[in-house]
CHARMM internal coordinates of N, CA and C (Angstrom, degrees):
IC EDIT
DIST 1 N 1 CA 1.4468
DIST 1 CA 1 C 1.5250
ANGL 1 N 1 CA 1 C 109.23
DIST 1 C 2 N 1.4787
ANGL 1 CA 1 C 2 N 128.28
DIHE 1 N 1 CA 1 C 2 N 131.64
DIST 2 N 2 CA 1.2540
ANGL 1 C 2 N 2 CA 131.91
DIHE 1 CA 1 C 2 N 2 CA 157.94
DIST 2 CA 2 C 1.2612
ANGL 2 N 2 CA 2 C 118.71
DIHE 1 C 2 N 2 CA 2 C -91.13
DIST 2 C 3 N 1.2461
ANGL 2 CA 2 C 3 N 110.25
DIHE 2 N 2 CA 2 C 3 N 166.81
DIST 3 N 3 CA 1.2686
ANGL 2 C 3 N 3 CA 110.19
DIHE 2 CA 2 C 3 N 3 CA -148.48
DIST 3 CA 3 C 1.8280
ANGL 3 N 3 CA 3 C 95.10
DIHE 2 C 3 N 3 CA 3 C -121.25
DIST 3 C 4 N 1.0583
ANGL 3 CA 3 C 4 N 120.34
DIHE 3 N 3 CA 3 C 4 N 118.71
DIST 4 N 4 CA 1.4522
ANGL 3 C 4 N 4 CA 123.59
DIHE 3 CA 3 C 4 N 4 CA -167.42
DIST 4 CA 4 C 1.6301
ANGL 4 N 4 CA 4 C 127.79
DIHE 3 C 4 N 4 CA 4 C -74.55
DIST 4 C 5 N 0.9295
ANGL 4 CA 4 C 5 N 106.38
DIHE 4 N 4 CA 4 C 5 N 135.76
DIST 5 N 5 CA 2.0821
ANGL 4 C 5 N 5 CA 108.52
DIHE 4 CA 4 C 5 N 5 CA -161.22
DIST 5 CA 5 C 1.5200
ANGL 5 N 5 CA 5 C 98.00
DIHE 4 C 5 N 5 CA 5 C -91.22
DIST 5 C 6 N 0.9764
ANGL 5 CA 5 C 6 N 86.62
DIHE 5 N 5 CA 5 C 6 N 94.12
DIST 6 N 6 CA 1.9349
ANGL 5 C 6 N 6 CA 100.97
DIHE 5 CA 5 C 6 N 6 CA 157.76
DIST 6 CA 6 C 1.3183
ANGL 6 N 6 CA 6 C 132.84
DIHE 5 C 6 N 6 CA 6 C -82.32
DIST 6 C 7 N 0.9530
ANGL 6 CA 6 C 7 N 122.09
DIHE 6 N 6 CA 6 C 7 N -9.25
DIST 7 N 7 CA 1.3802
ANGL 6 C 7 N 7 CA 135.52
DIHE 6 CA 6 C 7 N 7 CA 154.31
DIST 7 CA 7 C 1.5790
ANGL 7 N 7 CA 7 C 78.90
DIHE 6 C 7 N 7 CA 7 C 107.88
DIST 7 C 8 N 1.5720
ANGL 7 CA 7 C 8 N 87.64
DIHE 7 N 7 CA 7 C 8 N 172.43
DIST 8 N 8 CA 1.4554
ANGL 7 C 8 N 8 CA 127.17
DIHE 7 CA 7 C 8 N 8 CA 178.07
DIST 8 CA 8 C 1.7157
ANGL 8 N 8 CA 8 C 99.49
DIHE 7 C 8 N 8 CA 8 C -61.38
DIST 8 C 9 N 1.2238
ANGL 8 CA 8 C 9 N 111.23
DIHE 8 N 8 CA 8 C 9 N 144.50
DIST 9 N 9 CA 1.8065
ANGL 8 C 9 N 9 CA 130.86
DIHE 8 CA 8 C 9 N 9 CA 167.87
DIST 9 CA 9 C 1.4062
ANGL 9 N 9 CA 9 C 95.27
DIHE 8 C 9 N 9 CA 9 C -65.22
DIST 9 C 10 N 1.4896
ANGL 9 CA 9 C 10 N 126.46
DIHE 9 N 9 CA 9 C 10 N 147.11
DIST 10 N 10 CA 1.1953
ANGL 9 C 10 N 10 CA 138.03
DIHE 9 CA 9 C 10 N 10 CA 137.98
DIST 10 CA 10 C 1.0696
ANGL 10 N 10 CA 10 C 108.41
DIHE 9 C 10 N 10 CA 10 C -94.48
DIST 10 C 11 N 1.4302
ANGL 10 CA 10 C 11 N 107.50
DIHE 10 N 10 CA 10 C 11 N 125.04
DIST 11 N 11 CA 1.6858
ANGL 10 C 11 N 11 CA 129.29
DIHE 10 CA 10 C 11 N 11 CA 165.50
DIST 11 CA 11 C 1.2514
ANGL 11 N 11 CA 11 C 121.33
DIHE 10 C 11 N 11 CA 11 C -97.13
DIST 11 C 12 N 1.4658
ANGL 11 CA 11 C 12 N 88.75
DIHE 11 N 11 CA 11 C 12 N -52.67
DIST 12 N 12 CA 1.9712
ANGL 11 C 12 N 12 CA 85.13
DIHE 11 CA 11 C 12 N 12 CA 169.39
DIST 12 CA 12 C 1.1456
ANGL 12 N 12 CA 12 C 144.70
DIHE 11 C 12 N 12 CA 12 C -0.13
DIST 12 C 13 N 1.4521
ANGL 12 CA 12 C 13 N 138.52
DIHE 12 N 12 CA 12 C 13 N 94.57
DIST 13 N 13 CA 1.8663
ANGL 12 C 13 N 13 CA 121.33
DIHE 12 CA 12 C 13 N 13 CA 172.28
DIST 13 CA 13 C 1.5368
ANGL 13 N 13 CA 13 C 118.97
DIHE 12 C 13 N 13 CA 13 C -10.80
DIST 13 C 14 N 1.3514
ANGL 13 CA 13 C 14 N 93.71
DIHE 13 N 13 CA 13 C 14 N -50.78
DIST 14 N 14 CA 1.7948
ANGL 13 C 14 N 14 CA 114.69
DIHE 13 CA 13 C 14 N 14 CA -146.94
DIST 14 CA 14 C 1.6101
ANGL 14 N 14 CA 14 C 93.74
DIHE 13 C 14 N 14 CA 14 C -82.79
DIST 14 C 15 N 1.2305
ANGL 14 CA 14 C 15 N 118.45
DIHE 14 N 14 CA 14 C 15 N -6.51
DIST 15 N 15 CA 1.3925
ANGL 14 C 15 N 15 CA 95.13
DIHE 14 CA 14 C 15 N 15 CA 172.56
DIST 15 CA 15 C 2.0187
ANGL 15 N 15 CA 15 C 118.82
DIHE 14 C 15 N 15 CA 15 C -87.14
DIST 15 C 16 N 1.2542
ANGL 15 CA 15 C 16 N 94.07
DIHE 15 N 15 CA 15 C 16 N -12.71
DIST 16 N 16 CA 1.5020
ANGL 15 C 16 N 16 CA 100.53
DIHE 15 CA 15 C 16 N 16 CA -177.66
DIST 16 CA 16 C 1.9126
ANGL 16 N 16 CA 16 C 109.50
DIHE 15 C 16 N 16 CA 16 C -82.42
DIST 16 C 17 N 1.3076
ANGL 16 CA 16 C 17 N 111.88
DIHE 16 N 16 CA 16 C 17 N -4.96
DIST 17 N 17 CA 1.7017
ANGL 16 C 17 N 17 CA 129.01
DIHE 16 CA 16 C 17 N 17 CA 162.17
DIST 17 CA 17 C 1.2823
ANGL 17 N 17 CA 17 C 128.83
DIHE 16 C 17 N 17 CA 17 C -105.43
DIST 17 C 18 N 1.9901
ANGL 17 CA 17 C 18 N 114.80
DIHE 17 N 17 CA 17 C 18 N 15.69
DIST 18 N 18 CA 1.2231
ANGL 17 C 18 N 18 CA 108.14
DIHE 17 CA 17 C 18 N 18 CA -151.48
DIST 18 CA 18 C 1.9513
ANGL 18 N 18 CA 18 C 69.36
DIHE 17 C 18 N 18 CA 18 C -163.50
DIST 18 C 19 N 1.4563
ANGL 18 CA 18 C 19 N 111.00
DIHE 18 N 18 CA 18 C 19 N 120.57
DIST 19 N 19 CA 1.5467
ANGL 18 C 19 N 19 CA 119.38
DIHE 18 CA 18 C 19 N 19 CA 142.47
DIST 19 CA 19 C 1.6465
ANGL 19 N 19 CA 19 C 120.90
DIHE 18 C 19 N 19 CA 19 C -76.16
DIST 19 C 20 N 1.1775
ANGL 19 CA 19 C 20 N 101.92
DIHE 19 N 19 CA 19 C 20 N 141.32
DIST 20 N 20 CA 1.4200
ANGL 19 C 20 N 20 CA 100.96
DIHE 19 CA 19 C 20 N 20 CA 164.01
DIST 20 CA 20 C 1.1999
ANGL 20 N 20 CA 20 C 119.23
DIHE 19 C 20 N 20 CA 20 C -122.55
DIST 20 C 21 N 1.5019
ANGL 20 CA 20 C 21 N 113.47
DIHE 20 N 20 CA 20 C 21 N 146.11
DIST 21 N 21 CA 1.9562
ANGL 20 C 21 N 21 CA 112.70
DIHE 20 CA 20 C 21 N 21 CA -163.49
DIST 21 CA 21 C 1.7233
ANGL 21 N 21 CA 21 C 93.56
DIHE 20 C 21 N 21 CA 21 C -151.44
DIST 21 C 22 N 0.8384
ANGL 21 CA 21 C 22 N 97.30
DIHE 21 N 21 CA 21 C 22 N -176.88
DIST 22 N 22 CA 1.4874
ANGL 21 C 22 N 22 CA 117.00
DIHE 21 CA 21 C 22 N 22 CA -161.57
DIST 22 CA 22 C 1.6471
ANGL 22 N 22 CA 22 C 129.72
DIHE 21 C 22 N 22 CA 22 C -124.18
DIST 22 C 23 N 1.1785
ANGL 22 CA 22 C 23 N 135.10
DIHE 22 N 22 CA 22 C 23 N 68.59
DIST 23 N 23 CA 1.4504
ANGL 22 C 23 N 23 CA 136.56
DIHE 22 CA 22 C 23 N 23 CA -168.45
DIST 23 CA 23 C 1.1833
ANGL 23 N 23 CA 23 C 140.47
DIHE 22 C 23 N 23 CA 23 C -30.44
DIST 23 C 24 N 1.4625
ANGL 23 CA 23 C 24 N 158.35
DIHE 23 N 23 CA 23 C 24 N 169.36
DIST 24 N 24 CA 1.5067
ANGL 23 C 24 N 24 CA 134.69
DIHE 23 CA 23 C 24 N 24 CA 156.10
DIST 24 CA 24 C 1.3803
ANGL 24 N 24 CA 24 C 129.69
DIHE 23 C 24 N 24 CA 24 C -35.10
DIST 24 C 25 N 1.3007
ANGL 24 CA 24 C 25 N 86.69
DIHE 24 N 24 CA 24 C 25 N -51.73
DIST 25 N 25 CA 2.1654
ANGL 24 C 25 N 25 CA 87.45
DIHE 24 CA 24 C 25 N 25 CA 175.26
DIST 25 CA 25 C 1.3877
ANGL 25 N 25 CA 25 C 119.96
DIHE 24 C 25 N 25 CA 25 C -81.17
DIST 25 C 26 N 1.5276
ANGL 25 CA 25 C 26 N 127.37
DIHE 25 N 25 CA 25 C 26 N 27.09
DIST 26 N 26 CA 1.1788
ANGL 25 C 26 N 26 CA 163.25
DIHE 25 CA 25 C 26 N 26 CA -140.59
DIST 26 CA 26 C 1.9971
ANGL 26 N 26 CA 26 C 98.37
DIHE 25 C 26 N 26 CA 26 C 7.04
DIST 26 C 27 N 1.0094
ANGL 26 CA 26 C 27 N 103.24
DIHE 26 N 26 CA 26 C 27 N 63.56
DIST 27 N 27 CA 1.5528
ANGL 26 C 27 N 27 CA 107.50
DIHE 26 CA 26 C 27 N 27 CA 170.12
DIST 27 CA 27 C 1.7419
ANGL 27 N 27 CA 27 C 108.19
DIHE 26 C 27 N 27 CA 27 C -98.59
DIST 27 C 28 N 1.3947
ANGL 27 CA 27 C 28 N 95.63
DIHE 27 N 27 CA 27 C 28 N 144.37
DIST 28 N 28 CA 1.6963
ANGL 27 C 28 N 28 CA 94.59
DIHE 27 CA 27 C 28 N 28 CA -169.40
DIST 28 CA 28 C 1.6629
ANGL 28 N 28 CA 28 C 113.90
DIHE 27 C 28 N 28 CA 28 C -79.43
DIST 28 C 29 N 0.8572
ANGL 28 CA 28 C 29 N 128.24
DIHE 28 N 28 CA 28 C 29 N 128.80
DIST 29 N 29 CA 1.6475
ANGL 28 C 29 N 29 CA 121.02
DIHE 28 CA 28 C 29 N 29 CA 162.47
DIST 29 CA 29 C 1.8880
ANGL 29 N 29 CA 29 C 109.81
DIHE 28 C 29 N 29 CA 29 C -124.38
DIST 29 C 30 N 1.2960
ANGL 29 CA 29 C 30 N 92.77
DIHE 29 N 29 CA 29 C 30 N 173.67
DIST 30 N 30 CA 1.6020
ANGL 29 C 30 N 30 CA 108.48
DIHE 29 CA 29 C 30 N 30 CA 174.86
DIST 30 CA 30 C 1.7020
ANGL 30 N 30 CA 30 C 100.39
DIHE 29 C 30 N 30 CA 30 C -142.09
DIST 30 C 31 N 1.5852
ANGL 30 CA 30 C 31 N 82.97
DIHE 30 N 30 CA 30 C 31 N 127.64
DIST 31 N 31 CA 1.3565
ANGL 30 C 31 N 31 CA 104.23
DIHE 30 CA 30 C 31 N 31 CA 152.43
DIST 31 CA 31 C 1.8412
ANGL 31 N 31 CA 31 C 134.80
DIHE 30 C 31 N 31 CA 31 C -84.11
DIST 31 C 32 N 1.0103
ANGL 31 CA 31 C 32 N 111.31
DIHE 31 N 31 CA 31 C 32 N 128.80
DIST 32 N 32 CA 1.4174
ANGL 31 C 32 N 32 CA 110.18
DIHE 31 CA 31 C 32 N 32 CA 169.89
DIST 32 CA 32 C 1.5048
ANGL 32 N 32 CA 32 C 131.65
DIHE 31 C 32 N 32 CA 32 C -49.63
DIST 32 C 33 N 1.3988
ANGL 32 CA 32 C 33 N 143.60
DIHE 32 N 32 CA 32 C 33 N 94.94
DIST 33 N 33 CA 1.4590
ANGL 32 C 33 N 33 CA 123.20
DIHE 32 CA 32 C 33 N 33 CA -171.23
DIST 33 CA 33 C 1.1870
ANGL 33 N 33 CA 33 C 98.71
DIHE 32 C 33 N 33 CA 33 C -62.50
DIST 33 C 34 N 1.1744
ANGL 33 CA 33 C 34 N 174.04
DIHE 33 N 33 CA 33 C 34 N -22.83
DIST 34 N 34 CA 1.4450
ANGL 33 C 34 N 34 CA 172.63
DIHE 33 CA 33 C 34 N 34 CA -121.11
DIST 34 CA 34 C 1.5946
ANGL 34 N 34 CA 34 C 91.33
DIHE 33 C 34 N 34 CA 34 C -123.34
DIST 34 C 35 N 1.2094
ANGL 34 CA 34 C 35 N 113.85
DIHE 34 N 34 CA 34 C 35 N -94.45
DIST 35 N 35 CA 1.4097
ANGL 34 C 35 N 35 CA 125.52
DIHE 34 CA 34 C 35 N 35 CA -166.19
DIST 35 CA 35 C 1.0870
ANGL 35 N 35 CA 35 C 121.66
DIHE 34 C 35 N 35 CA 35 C -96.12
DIST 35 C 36 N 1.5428
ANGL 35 CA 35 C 36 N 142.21
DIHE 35 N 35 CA 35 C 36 N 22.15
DIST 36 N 36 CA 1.0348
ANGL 35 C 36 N 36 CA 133.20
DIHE 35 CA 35 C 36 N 36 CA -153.08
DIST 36 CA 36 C 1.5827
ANGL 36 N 36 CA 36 C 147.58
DIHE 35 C 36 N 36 CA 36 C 3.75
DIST 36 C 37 N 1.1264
ANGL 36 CA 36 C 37 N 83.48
DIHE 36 N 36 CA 36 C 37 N 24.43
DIST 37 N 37 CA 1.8756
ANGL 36 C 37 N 37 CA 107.69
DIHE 36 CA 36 C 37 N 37 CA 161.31
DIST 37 CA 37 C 1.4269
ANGL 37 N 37 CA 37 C 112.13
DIHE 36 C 37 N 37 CA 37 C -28.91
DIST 37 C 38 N 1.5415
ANGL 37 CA 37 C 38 N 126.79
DIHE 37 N 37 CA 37 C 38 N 129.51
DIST 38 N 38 CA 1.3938
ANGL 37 C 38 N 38 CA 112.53
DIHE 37 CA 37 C 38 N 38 CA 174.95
DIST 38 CA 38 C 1.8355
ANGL 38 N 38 CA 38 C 103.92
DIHE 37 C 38 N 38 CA 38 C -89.13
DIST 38 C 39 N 1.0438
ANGL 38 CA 38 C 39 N 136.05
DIHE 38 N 38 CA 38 C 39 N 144.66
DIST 39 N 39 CA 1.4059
ANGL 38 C 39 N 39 CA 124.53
DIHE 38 CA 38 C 39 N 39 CA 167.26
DIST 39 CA 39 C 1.6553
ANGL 39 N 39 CA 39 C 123.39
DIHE 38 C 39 N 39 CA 39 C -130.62
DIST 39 C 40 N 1.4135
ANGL 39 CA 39 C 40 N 120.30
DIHE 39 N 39 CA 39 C 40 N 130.33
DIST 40 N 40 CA 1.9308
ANGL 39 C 40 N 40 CA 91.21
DIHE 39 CA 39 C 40 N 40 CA -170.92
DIST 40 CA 40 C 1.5622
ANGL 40 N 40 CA 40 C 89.67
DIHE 39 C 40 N 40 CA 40 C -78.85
DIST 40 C 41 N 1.4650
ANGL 40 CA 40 C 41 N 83.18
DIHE 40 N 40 CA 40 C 41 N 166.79
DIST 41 N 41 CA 1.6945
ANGL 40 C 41 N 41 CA 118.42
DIHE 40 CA 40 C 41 N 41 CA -179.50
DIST 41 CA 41 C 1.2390
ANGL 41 N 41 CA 41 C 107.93
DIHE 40 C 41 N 41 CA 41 C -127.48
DIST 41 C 42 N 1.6570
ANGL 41 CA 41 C 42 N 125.75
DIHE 41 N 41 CA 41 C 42 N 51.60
DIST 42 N 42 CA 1.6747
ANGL 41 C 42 N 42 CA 116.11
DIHE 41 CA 41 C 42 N 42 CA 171.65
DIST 42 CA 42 C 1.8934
ANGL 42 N 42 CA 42 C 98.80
DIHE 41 C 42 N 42 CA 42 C -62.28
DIST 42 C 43 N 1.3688
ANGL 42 CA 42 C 43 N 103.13
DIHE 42 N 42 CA 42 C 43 N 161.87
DIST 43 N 43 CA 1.6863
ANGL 42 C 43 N 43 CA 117.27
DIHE 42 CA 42 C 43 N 43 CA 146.37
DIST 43 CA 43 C 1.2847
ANGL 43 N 43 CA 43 C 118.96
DIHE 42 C 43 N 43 CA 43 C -38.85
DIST 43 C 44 N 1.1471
ANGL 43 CA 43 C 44 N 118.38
DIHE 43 N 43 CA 43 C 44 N -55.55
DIST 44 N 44 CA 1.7257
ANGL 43 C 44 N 44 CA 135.19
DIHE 43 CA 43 C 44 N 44 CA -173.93
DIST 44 CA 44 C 1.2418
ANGL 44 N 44 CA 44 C 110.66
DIHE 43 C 44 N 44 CA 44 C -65.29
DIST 44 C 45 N 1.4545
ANGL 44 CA 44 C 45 N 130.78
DIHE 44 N 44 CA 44 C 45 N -40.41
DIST 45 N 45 CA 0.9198
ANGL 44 C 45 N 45 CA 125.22
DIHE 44 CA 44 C 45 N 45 CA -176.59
DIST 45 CA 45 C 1.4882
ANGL 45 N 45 CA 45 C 120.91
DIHE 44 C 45 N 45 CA 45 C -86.94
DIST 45 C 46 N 1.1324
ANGL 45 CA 45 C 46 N 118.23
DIHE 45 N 45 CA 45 C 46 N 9.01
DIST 46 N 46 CA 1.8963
ANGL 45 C 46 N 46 CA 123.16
DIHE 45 CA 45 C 46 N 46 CA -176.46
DIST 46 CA 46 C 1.2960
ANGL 46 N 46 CA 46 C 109.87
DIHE 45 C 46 N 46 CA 46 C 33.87
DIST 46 C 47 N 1.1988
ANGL 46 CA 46 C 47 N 91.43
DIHE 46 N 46 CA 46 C 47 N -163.08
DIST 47 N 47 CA 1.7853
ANGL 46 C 47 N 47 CA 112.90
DIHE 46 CA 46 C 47 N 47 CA -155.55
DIST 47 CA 47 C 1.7566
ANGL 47 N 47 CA 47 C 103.71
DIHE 46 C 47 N 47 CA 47 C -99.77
DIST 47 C 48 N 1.3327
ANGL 47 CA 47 C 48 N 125.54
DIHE 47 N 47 CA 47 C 48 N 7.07
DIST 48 N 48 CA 1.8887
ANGL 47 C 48 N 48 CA 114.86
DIHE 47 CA 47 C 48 N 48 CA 174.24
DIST 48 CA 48 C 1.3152
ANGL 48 N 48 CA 48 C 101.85
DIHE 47 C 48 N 48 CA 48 C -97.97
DIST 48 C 49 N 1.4477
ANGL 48 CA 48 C 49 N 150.96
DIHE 48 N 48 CA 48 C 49 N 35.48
DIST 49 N 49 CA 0.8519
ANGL 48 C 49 N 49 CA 145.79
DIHE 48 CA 48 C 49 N 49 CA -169.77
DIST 49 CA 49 C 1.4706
ANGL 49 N 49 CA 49 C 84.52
DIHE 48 C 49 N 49 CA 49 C -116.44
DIST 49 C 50 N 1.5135
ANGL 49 CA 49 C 50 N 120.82
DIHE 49 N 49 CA 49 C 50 N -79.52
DIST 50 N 50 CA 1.7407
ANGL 49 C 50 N 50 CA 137.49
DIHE 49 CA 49 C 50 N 50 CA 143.66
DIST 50 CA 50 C 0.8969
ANGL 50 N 50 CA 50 C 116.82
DIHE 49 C 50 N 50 CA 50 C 10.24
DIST 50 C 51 N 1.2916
ANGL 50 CA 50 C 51 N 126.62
DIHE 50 N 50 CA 50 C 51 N -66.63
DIST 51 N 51 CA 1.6999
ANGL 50 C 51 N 51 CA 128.17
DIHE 50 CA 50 C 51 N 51 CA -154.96
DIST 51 CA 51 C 1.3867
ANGL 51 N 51 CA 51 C 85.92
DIHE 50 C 51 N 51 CA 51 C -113.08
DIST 51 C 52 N 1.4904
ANGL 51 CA 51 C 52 N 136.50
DIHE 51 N 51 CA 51 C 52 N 10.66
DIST 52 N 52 CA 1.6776
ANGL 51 C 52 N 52 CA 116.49
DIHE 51 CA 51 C 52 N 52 CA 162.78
DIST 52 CA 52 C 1.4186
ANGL 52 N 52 CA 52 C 93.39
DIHE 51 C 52 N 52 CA 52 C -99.95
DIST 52 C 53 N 1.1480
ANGL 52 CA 52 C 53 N 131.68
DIHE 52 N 52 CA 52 C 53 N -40.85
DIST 53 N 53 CA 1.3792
ANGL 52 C 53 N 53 CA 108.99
DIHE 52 CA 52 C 53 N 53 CA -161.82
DIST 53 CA 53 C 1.6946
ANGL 53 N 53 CA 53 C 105.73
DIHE 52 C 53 N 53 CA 53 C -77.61
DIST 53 C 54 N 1.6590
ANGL 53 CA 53 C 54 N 129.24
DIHE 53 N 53 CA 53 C 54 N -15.60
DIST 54 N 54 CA 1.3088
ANGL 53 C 54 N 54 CA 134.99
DIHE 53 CA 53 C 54 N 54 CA 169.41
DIST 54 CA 54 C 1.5865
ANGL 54 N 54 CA 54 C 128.28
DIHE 53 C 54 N 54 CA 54 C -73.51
DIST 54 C 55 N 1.4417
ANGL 54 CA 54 C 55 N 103.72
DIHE 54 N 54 CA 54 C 55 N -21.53
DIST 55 N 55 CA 1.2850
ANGL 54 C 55 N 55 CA 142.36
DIHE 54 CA 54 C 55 N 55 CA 165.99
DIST 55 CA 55 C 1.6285
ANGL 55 N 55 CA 55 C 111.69
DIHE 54 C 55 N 55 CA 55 C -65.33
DIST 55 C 56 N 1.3017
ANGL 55 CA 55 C 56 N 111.14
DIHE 55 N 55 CA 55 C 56 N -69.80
DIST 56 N 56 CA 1.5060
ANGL 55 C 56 N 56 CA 130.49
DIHE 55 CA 55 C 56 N 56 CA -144.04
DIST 56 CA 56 C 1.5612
ANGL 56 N 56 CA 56 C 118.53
DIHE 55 C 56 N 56 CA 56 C -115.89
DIST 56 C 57 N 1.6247
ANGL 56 CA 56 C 57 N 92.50
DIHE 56 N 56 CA 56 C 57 N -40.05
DIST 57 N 57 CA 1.6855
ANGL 56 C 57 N 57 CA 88.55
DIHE 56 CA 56 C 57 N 57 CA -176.71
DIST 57 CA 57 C 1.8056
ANGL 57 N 57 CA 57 C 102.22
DIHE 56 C 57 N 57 CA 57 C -131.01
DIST 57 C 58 N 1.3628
ANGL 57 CA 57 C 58 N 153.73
DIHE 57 N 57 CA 57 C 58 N 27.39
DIST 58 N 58 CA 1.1796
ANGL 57 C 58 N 58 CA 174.76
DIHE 57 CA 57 C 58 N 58 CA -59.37
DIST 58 CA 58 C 1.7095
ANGL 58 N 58 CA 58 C 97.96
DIHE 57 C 58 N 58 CA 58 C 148.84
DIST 58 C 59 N 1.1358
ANGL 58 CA 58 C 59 N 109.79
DIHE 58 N 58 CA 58 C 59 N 69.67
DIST 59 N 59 CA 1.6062
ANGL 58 C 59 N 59 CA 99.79
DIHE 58 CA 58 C 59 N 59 CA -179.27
DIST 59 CA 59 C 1.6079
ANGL 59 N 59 CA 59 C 110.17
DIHE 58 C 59 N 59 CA 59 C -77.33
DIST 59 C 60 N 1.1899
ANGL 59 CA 59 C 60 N 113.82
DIHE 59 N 59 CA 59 C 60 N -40.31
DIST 60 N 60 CA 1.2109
ANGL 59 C 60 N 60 CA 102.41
DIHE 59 CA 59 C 60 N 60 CA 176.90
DIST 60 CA 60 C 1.4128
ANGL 60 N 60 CA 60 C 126.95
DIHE 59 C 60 N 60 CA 60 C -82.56
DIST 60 C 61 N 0.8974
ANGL 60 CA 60 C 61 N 120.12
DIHE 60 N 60 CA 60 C 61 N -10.89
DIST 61 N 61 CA 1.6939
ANGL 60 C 61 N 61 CA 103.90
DIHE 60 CA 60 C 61 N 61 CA 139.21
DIST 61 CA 61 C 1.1653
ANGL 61 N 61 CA 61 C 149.43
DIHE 60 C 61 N 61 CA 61 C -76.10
DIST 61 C 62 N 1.6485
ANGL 61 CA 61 C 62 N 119.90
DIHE 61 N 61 CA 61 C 62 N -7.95
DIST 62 N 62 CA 1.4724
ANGL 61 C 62 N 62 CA 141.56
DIHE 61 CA 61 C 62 N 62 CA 131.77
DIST 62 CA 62 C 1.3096
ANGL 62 N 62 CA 62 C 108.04
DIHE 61 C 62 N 62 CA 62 C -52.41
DIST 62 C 63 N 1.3955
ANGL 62 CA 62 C 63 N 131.37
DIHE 62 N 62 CA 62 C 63 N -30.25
DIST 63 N 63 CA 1.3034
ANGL 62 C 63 N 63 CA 121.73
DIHE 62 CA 62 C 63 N 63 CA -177.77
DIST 63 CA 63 C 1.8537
ANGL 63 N 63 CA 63 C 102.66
DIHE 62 C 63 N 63 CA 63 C -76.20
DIST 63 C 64 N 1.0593
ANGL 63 CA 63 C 64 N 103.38
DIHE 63 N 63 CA 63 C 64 N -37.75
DIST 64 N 64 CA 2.1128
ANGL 63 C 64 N 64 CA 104.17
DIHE 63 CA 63 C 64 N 64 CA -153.99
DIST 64 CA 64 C 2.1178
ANGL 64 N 64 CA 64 C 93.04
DIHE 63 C 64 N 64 CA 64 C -92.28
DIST 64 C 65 N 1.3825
ANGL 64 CA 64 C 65 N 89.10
DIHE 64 N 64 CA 64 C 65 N -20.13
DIST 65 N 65 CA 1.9467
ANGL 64 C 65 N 65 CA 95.08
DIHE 64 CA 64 C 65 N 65 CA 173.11
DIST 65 CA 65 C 1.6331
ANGL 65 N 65 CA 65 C 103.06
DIHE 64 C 65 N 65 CA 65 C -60.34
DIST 65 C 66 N 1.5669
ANGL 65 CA 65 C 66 N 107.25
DIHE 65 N 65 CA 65 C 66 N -54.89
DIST 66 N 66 CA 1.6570
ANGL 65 C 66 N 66 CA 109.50
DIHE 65 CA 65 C 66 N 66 CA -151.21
DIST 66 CA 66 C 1.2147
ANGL 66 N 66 CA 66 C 108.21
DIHE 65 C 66 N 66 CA 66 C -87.22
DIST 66 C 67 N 1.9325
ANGL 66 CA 66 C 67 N 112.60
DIHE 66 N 66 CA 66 C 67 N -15.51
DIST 67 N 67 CA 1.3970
ANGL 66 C 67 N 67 CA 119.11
DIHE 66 CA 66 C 67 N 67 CA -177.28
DIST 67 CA 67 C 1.3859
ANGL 67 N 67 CA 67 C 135.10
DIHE 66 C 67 N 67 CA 67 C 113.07
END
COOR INIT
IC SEED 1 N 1 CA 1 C
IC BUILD
């Protein structure tokens, strides 16, 4: 029996503020729940790309944070 590759766990914060879906040319992206920002999500590129734009440039979730 082999044992089947499910990919890596996301742990990340930022994934529980951020869907991830899949395009025509089956390339991965994430959407923003806040703003619907499209963002890619390669492997290579990790997770500070994510948590800067949720961080830094994400107004409306600074908006629904402060009230």
């Amino acid at each position: 029996m082999t044992p089947t590759n499910k990919g890596k766990r996301r742990t990340s914060w930022i994934w529980n503020e951020l869907d991830l879906v899949e395009d025509d040319n089956d390339q991965k992206n994430t959407i923003c729940k806040h703003c619907k920002h499209k963002l890619l999500a390669k492997a290579s590129n990790g997770t500070k790309h994510l948590s800067d734009h949720l961080l830094k440039f994400c107004t409306k979730r600074h908006l629904q944070a402060t009230g």
